[in-house]
C-alpha positions as CSV (number, residue, x, y, z in Angstrom):
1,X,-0.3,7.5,34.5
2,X,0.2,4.4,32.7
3,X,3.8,2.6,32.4
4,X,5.4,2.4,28.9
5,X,5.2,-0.5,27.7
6,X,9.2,-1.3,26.7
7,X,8.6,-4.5,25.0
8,X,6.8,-3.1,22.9
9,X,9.0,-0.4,22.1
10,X,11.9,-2.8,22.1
11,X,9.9,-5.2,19.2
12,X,9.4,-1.8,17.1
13,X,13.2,-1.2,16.8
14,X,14.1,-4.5,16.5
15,X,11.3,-4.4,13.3
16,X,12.7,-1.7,12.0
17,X,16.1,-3.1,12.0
18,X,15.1,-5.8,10.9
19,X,13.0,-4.3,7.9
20,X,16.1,-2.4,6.9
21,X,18.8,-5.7,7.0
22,X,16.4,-8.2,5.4
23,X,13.2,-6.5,4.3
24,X,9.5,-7.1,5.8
25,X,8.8,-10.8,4.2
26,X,12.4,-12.1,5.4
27,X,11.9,-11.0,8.7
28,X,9.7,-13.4,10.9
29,X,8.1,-13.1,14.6
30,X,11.1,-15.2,15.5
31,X,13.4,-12.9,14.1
32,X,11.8,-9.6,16.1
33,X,11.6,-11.7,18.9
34,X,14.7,-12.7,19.4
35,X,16.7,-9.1,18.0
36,X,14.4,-7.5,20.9
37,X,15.4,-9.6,23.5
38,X,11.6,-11.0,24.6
39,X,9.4,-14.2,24.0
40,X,7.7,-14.5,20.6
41,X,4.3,-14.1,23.3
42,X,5.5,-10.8,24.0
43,X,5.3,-9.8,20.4
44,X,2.1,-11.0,20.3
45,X,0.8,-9.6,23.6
46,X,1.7,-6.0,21.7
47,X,0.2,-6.9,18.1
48,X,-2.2,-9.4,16.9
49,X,0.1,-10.2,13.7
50,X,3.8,-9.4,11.9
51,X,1.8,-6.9,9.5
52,X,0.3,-5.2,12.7
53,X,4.0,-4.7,13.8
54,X,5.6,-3.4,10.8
55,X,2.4,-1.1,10.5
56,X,3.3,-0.2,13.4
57,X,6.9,0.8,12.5
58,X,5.6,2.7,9.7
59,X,2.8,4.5,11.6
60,X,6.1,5.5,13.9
61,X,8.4,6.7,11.2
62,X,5.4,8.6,9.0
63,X,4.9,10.8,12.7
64,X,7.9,11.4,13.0
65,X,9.0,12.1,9.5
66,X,5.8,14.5,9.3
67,X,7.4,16.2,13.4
68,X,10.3,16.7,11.4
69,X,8.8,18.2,8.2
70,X,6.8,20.3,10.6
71,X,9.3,22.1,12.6
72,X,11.5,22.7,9.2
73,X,8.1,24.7,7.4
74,X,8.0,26.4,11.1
75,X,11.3,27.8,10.6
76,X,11.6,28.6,7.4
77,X,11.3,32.5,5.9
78,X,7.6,33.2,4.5
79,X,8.2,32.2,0.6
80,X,10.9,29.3,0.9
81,X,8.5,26.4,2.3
82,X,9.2,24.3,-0.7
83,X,13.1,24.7,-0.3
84,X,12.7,23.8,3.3
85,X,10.7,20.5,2.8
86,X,13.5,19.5,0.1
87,X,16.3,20.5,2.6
88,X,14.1,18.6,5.7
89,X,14.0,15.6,3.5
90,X,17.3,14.1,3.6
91,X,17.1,14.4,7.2
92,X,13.5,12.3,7.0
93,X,15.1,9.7,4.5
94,X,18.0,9.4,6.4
95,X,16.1,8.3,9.5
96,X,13.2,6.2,10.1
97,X,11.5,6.0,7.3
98,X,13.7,5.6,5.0
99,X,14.8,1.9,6.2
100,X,10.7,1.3,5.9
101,X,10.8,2.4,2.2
102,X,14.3,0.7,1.6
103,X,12.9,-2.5,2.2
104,X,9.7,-1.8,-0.4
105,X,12.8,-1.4,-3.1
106,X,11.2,2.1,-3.8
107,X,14.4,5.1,-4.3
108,X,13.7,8.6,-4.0
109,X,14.8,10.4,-7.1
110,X,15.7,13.7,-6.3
111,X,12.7,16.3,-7.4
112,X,11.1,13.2,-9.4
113,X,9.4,11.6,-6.3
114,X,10.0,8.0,-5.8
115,X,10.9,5.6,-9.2
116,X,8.7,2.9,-7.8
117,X,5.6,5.6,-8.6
118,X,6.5,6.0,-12.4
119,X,6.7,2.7,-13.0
């Protein structure tokens, strides 16, 4: 079985954190690098470029957010999916992926979708 490779995991939080503090074009390689604790070659042992990390990070939230989404339709009574992806929601924007679309300057607008798609 192959080991986990933890710098990697370590420059995907520290992106993420980052990505939520100062947004995606603020943040540089030296930035991640540093907030994770390993050499800038480190970051680029795991991923070719800064958009390959932060596509990363949003590759990670989006499966997690969809885990999430998944379980809540699972256990919701036949009839109330709808009300149980509104209900999941909060939980999903509250997490991950909501410090990934944070930094795009899109908001979620309660049953209107997101304000950046009406614009």
């Amino acid at each position: 079985m192959p080991r986990p490779n933890r710098s990697r995991e370590k420059v995907l939080d520290a992106a993420a954190a980052l990505a939520a503090e100062r947004g995606v074009t603020a943040t540089t390689v030296d930035d991640i690098a540093q907030r994770a604790g390993v050499a800038k070659g480190s970051v680029y042992y795991s991923f070719p470029s800064k958009d390959a990390v932060f596509e990363a990070v949003l590759a990670d939230a989006v499966e997690r957010t969809g885990t999430r989404l998944g379980e809540a339709l699972a256990a919701a009574p036949a009839g109330s999916a709808l009300r149980a992806i509104d209900r999941g929601c909060p939980v999903c924007w509250a997490g991950e992926l909501a410090s990934g679309v944070a930094s795009t300057g899109l908001t979620r607008d309660r049953g209107k979708g997101f304000a950046g798609d009406r614009d």
